[in-house]
OpenMM code with the backbone's topology and positions (N, CA, C; nanometers):
from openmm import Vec3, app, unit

residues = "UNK UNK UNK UNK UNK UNK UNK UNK UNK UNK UNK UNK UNK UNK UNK UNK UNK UNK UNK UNK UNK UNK UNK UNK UNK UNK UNK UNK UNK UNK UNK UNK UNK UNK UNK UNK UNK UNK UNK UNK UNK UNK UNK UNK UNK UNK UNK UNK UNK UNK UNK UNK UNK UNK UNK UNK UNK UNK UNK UNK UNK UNK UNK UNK UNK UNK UNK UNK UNK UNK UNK UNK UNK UNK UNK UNK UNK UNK UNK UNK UNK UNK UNK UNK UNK UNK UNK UNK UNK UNK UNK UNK UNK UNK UNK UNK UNK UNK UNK UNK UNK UNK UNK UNK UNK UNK UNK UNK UNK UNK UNK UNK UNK UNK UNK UNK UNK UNK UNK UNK UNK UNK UNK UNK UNK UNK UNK UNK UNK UNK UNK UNK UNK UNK UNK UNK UNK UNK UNK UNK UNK UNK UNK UNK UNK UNK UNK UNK UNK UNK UNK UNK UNK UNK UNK UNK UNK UNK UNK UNK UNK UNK UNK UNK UNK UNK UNK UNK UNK UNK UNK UNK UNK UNK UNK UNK".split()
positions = [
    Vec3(0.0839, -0.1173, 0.0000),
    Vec3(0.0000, 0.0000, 0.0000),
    Vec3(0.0882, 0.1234, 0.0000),
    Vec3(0.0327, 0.2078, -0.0430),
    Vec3(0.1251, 0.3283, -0.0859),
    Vec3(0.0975, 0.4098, 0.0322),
    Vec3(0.1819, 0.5077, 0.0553),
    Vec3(0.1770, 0.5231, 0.2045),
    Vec3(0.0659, 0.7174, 0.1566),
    Vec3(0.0125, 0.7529, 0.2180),
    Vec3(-0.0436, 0.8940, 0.2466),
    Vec3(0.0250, 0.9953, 0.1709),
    Vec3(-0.0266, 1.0628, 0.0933),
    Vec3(0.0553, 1.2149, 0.0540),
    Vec3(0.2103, 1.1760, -0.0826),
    Vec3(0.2441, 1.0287, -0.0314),
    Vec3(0.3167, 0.9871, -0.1600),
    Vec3(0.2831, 0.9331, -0.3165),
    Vec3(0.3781, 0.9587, -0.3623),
    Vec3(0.3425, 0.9861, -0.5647),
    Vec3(0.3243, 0.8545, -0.6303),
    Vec3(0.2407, 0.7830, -0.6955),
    Vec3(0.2766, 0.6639, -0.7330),
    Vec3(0.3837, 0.6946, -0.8006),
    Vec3(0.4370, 0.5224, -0.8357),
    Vec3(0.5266, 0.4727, -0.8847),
    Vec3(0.5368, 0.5343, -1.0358),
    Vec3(0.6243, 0.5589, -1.1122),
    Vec3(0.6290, 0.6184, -1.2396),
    Vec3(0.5852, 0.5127, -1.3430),
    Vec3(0.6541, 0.3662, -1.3246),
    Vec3(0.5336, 0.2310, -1.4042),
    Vec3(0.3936, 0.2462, -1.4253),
    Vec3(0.3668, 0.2642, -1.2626),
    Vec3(0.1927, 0.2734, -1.3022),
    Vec3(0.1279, 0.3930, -1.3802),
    Vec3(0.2196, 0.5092, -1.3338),
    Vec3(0.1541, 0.6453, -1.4238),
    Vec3(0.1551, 0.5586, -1.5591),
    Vec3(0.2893, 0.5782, -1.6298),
    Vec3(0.3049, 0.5159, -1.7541),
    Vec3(0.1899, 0.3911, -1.8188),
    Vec3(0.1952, 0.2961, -1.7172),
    Vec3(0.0922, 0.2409, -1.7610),
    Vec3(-0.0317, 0.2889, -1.7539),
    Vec3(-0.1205, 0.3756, -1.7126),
    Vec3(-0.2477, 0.3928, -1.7262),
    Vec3(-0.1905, 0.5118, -1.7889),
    Vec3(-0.1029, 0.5977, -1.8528),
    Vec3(-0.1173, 0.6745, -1.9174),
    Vec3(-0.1582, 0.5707, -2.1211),
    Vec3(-0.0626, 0.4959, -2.0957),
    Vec3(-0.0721, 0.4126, -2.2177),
    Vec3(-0.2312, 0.3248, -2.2312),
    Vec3(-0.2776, 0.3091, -2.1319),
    Vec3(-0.3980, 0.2472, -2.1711),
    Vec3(-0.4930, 0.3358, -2.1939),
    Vec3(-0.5248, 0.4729, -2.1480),
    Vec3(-0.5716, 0.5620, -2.1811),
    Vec3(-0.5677, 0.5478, -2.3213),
    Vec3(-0.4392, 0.5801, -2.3299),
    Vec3(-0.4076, 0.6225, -2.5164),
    Vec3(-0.4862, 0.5486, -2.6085),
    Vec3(-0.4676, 0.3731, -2.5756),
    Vec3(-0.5041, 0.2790, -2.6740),
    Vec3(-0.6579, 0.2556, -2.6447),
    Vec3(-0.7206, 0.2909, -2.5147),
    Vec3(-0.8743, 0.3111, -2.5175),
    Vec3(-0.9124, 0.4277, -2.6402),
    Vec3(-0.8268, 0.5097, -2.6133),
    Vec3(-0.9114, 0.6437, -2.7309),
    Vec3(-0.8633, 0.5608, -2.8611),
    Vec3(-0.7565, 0.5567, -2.8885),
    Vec3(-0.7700, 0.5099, -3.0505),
    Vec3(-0.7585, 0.3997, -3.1060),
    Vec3(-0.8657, 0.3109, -2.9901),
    Vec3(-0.9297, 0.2030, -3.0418),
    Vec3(-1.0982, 0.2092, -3.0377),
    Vec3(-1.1602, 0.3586, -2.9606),
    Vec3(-1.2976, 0.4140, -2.9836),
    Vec3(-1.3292, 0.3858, -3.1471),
    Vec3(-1.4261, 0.3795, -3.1851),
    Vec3(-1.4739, 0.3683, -3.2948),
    Vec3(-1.5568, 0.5382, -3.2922),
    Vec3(-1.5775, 0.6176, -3.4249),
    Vec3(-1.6187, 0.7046, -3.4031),
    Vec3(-1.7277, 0.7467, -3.3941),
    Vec3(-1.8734, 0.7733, -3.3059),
    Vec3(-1.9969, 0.7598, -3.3153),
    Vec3(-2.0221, 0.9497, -3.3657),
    Vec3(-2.1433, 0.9406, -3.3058),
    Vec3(-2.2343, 1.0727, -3.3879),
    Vec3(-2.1871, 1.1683, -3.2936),
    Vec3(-2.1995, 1.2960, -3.3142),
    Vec3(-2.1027, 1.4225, -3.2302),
    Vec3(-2.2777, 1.4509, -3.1132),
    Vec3(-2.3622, 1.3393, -3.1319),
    Vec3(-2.4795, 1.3597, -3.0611),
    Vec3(-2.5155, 1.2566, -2.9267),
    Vec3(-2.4078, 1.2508, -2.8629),
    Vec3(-2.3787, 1.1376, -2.7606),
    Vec3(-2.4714, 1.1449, -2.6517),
    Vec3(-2.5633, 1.0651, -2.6139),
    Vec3(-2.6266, 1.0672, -2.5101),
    Vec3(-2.5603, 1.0873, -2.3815),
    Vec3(-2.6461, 1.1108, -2.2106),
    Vec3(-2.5698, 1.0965, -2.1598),
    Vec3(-2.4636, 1.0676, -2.0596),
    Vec3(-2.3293, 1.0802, -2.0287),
    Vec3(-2.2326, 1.0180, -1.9647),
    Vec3(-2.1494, 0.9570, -2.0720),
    Vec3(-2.1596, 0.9504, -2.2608),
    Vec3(-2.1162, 0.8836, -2.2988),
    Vec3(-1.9956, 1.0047, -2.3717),
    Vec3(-1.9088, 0.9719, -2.4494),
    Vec3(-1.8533, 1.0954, -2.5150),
    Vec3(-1.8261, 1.0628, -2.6547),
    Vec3(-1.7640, 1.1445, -2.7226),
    Vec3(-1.7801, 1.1531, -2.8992),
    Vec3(-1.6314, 1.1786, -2.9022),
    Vec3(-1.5913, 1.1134, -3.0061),
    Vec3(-1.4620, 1.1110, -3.1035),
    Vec3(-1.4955, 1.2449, -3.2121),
    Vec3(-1.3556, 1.3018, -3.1821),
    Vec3(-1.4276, 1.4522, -3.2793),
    Vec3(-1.3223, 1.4336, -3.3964),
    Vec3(-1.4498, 1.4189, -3.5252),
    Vec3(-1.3574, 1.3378, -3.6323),
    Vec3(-1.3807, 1.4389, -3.7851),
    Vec3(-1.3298, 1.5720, -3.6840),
    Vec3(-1.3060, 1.7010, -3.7751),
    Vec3(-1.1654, 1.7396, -3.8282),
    Vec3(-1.1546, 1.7392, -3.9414),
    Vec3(-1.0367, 1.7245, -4.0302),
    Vec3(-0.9658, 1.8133, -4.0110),
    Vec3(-0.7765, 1.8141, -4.0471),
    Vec3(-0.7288, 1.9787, -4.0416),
    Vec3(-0.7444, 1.9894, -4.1786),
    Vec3(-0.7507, 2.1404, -4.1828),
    Vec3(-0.7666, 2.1822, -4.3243),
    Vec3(-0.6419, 2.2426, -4.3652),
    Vec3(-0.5014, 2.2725, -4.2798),
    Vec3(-0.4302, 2.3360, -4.3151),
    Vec3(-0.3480, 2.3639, -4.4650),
    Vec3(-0.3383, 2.2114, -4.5074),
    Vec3(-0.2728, 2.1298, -4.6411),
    Vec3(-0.3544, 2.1059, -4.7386),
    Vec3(-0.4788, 2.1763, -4.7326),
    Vec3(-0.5711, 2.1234, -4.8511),
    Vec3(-0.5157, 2.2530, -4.9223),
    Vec3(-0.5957, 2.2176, -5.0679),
    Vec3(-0.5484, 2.2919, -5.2125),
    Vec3(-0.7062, 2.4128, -5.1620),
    Vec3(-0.6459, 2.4923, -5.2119),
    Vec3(-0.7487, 2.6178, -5.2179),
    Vec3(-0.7894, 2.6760, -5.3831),
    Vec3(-0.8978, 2.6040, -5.4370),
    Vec3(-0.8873, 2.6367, -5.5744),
    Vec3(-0.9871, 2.7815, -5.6062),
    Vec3(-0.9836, 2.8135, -5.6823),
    Vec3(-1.0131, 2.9529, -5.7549),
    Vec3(-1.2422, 2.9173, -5.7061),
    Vec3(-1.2335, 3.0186, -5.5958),
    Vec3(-1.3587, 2.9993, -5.5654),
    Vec3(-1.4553, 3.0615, -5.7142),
    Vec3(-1.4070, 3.1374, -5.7620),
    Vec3(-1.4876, 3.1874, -5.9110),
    Vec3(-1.5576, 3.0434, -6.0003),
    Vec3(-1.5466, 2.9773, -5.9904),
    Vec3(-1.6258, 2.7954, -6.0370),
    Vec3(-1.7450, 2.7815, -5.9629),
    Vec3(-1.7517, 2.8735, -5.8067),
    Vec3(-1.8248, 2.7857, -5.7584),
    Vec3(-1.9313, 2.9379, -5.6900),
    Vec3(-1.9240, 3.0235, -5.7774),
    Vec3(-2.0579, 3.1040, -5.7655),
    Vec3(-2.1416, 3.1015, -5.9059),
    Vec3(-2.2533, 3.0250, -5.8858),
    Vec3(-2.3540, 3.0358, -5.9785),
    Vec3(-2.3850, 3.1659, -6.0414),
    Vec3(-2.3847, 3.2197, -6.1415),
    Vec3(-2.4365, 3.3229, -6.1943),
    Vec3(-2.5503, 3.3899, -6.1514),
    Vec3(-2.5640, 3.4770, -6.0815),
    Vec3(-2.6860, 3.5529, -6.0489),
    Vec3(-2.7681, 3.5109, -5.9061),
    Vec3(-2.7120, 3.4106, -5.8105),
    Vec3(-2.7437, 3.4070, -5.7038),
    Vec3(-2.6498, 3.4491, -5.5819),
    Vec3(-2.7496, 3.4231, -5.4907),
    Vec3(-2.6491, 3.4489, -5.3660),
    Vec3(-2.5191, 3.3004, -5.3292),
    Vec3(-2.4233, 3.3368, -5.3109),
    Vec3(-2.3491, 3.2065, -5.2488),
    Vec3(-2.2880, 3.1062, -5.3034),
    Vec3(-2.1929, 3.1088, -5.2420),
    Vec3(-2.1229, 2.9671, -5.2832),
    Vec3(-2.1598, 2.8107, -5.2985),
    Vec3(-2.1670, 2.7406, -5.4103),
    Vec3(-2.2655, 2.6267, -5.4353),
    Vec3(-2.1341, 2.5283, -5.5121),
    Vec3(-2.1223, 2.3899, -5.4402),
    Vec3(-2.0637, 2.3032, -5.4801),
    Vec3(-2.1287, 2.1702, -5.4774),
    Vec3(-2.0853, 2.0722, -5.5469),
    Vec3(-2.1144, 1.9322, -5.5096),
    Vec3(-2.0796, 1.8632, -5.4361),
    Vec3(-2.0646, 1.8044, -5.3690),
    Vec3(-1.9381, 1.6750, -5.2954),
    Vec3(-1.9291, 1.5663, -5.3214),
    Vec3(-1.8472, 1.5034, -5.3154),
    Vec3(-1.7476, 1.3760, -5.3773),
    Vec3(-1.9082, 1.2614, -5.3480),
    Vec3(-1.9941, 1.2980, -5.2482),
    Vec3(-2.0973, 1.1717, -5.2759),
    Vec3(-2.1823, 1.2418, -5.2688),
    Vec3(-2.2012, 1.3594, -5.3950),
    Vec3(-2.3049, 1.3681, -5.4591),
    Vec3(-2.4160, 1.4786, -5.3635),
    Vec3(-2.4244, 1.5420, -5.2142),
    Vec3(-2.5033, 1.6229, -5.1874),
    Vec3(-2.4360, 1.7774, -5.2524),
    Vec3(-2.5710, 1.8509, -5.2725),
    Vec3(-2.5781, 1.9983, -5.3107),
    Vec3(-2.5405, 2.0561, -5.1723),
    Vec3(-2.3923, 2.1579, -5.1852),
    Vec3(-2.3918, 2.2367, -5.0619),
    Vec3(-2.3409, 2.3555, -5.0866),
    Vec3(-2.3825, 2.4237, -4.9936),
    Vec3(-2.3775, 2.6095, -5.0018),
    Vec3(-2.3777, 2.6605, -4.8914),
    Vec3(-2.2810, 2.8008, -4.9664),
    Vec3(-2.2424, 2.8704, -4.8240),
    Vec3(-2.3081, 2.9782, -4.8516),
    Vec3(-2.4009, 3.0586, -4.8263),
    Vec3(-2.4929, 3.1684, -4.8720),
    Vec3(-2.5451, 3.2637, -4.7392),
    Vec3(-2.5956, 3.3844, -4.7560),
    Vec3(-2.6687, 3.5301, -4.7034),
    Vec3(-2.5710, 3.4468, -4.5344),
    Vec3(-2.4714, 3.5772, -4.4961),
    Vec3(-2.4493, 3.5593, -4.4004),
    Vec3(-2.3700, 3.4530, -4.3400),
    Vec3(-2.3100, 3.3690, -4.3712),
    Vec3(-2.2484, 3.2564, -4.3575),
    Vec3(-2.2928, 3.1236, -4.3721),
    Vec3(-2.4795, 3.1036, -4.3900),
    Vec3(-2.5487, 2.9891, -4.3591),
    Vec3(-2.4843, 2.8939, -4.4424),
    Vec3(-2.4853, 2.7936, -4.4253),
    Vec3(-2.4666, 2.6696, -4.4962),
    Vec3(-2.4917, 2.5426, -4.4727),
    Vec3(-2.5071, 2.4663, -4.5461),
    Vec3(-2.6288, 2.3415, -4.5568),
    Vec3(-2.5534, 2.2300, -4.6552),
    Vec3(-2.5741, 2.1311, -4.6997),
    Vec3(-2.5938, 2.0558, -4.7918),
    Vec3(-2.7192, 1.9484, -4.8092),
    Vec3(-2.7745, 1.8907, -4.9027),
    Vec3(-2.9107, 1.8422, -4.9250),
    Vec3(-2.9032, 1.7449, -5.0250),
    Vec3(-2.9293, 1.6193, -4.9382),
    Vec3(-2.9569, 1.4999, -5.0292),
    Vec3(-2.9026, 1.3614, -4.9634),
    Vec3(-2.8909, 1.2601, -4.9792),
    Vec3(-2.8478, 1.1757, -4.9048),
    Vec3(-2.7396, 1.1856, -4.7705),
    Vec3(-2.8108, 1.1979, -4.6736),
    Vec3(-2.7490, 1.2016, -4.5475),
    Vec3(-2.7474, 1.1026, -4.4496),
    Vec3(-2.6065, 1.0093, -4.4954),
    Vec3(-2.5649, 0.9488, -4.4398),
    Vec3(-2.6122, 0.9078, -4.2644),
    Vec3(-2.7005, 0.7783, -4.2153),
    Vec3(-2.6834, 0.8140, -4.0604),
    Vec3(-2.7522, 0.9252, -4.0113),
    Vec3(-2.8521, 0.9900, -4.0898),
    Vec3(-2.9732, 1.1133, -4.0247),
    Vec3(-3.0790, 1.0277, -4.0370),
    Vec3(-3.1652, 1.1017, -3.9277),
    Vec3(-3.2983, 1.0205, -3.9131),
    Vec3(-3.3360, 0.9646, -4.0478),
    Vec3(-3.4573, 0.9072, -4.0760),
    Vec3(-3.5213, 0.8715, -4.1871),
    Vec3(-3.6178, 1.0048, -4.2563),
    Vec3(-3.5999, 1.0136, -4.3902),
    Vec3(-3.6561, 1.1329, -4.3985),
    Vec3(-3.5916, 1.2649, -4.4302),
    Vec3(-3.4923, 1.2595, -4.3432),
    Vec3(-3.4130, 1.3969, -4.3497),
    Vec3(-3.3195, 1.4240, -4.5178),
    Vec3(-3.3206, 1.5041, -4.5401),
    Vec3(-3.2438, 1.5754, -4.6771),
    Vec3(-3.1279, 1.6429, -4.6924),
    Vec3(-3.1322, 1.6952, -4.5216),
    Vec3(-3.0484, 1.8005, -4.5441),
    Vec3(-2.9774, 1.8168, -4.4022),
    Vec3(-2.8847, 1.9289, -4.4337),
    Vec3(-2.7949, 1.9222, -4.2692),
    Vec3(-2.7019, 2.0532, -4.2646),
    Vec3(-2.7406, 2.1321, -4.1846),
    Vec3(-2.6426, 2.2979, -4.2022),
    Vec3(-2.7175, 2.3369, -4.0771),
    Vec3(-2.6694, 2.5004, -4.0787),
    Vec3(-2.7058, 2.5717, -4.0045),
    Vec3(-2.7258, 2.7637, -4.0844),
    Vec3(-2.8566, 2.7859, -4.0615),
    Vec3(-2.8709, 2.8756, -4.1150),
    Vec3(-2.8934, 3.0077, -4.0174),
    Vec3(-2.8611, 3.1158, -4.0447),
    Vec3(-2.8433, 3.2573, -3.9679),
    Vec3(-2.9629, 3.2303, -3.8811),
    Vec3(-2.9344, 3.2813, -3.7663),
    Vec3(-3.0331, 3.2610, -3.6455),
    Vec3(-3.0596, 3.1472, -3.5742),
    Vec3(-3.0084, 2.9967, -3.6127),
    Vec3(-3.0372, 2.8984, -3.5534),
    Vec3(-2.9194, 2.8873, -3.4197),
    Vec3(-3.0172, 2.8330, -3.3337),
    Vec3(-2.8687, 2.8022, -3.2136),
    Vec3(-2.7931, 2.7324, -3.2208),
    Vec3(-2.7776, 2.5881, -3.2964),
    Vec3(-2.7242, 2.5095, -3.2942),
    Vec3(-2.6962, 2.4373, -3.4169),
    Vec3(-2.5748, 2.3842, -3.4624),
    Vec3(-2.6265, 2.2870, -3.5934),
    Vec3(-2.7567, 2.1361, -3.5612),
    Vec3(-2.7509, 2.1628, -3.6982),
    Vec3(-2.8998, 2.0364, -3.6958),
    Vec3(-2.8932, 1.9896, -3.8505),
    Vec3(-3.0042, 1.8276, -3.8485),
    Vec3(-3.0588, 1.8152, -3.9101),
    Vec3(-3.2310, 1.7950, -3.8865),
    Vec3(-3.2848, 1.8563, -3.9967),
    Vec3(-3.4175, 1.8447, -3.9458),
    Vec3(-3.5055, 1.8533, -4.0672),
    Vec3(-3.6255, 1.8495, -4.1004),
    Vec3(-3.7371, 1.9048, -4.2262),
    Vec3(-3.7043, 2.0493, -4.2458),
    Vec3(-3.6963, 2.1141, -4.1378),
    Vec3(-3.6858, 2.2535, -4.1930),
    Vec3(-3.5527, 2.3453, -4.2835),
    Vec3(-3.4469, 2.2494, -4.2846),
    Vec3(-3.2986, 2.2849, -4.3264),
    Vec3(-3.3552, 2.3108, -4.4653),
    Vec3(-3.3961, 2.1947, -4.5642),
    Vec3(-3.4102, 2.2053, -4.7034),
    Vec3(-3.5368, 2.3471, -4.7487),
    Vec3(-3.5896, 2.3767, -4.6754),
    Vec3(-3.6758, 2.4154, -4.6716),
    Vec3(-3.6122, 2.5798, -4.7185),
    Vec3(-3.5483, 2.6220, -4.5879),
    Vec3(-3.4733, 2.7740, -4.5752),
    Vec3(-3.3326, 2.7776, -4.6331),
    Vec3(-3.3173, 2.6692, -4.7307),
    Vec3(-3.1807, 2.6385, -4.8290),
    Vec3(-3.2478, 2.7422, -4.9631),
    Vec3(-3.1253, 2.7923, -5.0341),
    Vec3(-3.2170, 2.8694, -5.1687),
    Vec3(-3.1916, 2.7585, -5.2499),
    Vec3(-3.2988, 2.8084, -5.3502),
    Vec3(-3.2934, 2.6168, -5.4835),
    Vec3(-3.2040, 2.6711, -5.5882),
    Vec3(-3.0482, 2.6914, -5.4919),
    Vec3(-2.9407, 2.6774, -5.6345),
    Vec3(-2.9251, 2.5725, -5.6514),
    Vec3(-2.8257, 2.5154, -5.7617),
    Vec3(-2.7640, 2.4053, -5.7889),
    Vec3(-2.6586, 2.4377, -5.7809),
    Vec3(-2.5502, 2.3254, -5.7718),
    Vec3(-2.3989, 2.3513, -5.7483),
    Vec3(-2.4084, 2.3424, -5.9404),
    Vec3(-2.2492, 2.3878, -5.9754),
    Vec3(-2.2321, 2.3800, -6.1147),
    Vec3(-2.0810, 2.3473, -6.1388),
    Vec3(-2.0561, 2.2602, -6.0125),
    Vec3(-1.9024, 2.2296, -6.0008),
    Vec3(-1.8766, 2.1527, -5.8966),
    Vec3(-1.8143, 2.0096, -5.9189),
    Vec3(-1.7896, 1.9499, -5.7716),
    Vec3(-1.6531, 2.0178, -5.7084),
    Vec3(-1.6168, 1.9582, -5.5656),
    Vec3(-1.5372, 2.0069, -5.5131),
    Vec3(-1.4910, 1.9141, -5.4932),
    Vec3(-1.3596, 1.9066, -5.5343),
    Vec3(-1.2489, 1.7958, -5.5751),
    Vec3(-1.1746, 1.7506, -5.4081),
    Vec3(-1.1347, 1.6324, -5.3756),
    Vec3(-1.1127, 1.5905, -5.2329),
    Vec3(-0.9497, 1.6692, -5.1931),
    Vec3(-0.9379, 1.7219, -5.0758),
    Vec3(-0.8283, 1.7953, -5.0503),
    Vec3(-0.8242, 1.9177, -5.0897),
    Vec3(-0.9556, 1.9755, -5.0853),
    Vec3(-0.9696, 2.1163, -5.1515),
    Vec3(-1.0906, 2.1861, -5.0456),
    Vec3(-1.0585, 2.3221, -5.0549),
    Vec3(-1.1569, 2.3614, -4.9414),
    Vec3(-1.1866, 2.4770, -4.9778),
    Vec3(-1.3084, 2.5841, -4.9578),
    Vec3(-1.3343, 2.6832, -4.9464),
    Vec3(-1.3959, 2.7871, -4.8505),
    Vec3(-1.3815, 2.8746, -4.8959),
    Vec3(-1.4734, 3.0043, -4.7939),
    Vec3(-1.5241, 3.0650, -4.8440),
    Vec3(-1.6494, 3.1487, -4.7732),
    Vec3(-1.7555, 3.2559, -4.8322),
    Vec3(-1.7769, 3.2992, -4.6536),
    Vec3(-1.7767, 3.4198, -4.6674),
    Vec3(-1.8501, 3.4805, -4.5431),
    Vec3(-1.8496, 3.4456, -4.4093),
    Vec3(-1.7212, 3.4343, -4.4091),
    Vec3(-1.6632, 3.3536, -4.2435),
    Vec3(-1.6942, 3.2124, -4.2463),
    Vec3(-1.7820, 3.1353, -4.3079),
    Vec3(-1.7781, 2.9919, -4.3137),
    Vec3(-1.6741, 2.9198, -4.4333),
    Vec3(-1.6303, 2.7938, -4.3657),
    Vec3(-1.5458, 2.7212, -4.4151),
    Vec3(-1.6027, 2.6016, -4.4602),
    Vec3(-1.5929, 2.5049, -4.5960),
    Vec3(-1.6439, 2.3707, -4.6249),
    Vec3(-1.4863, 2.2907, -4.7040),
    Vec3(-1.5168, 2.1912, -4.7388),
    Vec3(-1.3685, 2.1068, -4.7365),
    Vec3(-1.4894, 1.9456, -4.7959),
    Vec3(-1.3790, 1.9221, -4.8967),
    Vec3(-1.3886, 1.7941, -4.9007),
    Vec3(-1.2139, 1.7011, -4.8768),
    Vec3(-1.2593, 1.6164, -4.8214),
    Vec3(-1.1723, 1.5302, -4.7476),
    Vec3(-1.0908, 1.3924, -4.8606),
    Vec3(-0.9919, 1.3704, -4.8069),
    Vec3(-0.9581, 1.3059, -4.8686),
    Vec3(-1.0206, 1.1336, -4.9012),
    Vec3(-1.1398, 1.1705, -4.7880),
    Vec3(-1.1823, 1.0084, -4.7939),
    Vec3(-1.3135, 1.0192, -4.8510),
    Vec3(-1.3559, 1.1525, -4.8758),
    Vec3(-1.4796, 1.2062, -4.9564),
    Vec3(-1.6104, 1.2596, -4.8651),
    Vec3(-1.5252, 1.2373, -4.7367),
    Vec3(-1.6319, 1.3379, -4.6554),
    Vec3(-1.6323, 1.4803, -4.6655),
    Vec3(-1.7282, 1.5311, -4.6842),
    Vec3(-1.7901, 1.6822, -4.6473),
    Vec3(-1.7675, 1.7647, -4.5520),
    Vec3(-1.6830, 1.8317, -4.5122),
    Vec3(-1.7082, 1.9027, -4.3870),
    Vec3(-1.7241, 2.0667, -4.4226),
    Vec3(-1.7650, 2.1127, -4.3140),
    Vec3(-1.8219, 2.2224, -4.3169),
    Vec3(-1.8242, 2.3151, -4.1824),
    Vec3(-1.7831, 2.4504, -4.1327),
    Vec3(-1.7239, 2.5137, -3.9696),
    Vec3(-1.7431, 2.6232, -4.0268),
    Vec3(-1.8171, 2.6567, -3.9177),
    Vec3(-1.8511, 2.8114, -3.8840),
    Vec3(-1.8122, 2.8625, -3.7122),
    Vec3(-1.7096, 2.8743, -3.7039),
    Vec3(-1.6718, 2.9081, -3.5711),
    Vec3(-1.6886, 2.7692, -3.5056),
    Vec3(-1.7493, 2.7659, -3.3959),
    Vec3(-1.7550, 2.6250, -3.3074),
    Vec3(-1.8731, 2.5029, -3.3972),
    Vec3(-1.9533, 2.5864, -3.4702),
    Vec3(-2.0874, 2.4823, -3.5546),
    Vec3(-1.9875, 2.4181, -3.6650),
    Vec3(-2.0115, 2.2522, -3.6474),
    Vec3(-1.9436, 2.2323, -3.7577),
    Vec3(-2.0180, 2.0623, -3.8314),
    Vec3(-2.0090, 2.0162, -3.9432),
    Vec3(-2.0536, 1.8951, -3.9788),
    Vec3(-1.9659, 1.8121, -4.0644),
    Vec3(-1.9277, 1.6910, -4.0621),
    Vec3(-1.8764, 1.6192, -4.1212),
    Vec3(-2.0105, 1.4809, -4.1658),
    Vec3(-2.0083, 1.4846, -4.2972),
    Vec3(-2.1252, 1.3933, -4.3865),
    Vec3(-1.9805, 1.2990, -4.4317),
    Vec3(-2.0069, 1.1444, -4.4172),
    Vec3(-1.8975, 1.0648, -4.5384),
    Vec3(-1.9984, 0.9286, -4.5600),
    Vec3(-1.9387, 0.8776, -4.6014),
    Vec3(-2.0120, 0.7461, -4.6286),
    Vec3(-2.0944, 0.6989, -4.5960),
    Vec3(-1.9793, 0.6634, -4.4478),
    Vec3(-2.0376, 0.5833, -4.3475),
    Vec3(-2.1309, 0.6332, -4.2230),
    Vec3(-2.1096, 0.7742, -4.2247),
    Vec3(-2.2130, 0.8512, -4.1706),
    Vec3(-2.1940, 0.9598, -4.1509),
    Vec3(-2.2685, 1.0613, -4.0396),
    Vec3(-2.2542, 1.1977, -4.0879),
    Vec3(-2.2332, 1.2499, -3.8871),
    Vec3(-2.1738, 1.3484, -3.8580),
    Vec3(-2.1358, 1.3797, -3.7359),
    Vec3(-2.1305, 1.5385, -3.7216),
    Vec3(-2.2135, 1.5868, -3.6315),
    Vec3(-2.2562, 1.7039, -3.6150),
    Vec3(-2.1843, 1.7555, -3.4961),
    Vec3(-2.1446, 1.9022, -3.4511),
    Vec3(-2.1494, 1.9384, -3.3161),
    Vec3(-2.2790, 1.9151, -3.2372),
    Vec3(-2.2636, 1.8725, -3.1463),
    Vec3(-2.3961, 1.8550, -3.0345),
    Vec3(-2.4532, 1.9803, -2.9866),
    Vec3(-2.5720, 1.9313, -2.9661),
    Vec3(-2.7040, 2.0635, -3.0109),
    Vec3(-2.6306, 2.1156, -2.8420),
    Vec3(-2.5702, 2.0969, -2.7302),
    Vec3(-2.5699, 2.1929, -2.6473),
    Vec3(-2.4029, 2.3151, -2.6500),
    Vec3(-2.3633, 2.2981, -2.7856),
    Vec3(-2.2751, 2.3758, -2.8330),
    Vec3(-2.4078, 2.4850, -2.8860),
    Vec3(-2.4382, 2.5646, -2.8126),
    Vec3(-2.5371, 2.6549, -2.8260),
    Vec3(-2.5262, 2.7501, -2.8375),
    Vec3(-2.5250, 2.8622, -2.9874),
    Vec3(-2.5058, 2.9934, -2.9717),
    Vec3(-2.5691, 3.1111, -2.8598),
    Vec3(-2.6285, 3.0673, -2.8194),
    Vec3(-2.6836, 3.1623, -2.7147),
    Vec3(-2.6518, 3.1699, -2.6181),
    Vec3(-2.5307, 3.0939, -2.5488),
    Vec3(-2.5109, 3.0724, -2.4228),
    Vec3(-2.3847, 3.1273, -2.4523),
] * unit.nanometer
topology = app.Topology()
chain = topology.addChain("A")
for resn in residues:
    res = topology.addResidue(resn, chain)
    for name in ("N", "CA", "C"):
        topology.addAtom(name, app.Element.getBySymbol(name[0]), res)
């Protein structure tokens, strides 16, 4: 027994520092919407090294905002104010759902019926090639090298890929 007020042994730190380690990156990564007591793997990309291509491709003629495709195929835009969304197969969202952003005034990112709704009906007229990223109006979107979507507006952020789609959790709340 270790006596009162003394340091463990430097083995044991080491060892529960190392099992720590191999608990986290052997987590599998779930939804950024963790019920709770449980926690989320935050599986938001750096963007530092991506290619920055000539955003002029990716404003539609005569609307508001930046409009691209992504590598699996949803319509996404960065438009009035920073909002941005994408719409169409969403990976891992309820049944039903279309779409997934956050538009000026909402507290939180989401997906819900109402996203597609307060989206404008551009079309993209250009995909966005993987390792490439852009900006419009303080928001940032990125396609990934594995063909996920991501998308950050200050702390709101979404990653859509294949295998599913991972949001900031609704109590990352602008109002607070």
């Amino acid at each position: 027994m270790q006596a009162r007020g003394s340091r463990p042994p430097a083995a044991l730190v080491t060892a529960a520092i190392a099992a720590a380690a191999t608990a986290l990156s052997a987590a599998a990564p779930v939804a950024a919407d963790p019920g709770p007591g449980e926690s989320a793997v935050q599986p938001w990309p750096t963007l530092r090294y991506f290619d920055r291509p000539d955003p002029g491709a990716y404003f539609p003629p005569g609307v508001d905002g930046l409009w691209f495709t992504s590598a699996t195929g949803q319509n996404c835009g960065i438009w009035g104010r920073g909002s941005f969304a994408c719409s169409g197969d969403i990976p891992g969202a309820p049944a039903g759902t279309r779409a997934v952003g956050w538009v000026t005034g909402d507290r939180a990112m989401h997906y819900d019926w109402t996203v597609p709704l307060r989206m404008p009906p551009t079309r993209a007229l250009a995909a966005l090639p993987p390792r490439s990223v852009v900006e419009h109006q303080g928001t940032t979107c990125a396609v990934t090298d594995d063909n996920g979507t991501y998308c950050e507006r200050g702390p709101l952020k979404f990653l859509i890929t294949p295998a599913g789609t991972w949001l900031t959790p609704p109590w990352m709340d602008l109002r607070r």
